[in-house]
N, C-alpha and C positions, 0 to 999 in steps of 0.2 A: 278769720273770715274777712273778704274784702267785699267793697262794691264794684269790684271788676267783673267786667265778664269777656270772654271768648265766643262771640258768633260764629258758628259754621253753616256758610250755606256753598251750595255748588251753582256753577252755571256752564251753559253748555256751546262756550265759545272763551277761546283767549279775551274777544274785544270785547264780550260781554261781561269777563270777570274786571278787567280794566277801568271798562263804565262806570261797576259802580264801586270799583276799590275806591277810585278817582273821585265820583262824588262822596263818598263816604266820610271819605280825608278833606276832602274841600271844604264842606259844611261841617267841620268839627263835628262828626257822628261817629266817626271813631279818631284814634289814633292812629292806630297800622292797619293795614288791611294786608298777610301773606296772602298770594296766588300759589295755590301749588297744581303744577299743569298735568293733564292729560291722565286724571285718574279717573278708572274704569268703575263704575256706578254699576250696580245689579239691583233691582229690585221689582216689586209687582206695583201695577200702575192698568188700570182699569180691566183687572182679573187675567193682566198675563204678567210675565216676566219679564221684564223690561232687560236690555246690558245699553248704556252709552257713556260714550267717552266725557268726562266734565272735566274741570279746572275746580277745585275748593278754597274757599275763602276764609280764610281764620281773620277774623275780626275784633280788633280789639276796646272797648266800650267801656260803659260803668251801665249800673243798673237805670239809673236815670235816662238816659242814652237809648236804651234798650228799644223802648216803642215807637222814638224816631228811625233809629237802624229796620228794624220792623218791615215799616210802612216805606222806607225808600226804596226796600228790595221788591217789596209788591208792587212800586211803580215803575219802577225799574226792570223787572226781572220779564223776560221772554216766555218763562214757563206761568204755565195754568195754577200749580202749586208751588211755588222755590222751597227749597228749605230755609227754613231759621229759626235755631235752635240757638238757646244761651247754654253756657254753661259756666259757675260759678271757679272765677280762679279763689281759692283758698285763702293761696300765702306767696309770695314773691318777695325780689331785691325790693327794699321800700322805695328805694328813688324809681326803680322802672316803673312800681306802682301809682307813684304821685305821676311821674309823667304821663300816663295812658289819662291821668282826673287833668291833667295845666290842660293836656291838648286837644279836649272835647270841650274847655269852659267856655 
């Protein structure tokens, strides 16, 4: 077990995933931030079923890092609710590991 983590949140524009890939990395709040474009979102959002099109954000963090990542997507983000979810990377190459902890210090 490490103290990395993977963010996933979505947003619902290229230049808003940009934003805040871009501040994310800028302020050492993550290391990488992946854009993956034009994925189709389904789900229920004030008792209907929602479908729209988002960008997802794979973000890459330590646990420390976490409640900053957090709070920039809250101020950052367009939507009412964004997603942000961690989730625990396990095990990795130990150098990619260290790298994601040099480039958040």
């Amino acid at each position: 077990m490490t103290d990395k983590r993977i963010v996933l949140s979505t947003a619902g524009s290229a230049d808003e995933a940009h934003r805040i890939a871009n501040h994310l990395v800028e302020q050492r709040l993550a290391a990488c931030v992946n854009i993956v474009p034009r994925i189709e979102s389904i789900y229920r959002w004030q008792g209907k079923v929602e479908s729209s099109e988002e960008w997802l954000l794979l973000i890459k963090t330590t646990t420390e890092k976490f409640g900053q990542v957090r709070d920039a997507i809250r101020q950052l983000h367009s939507y009412d609710l964004p997603e942000c979810v961690a989730v625990r990377i396990e095990d990795g190459i130990p150098e990619y590991l260290d790298w994601i902890g040099d480039s958040v210090k």
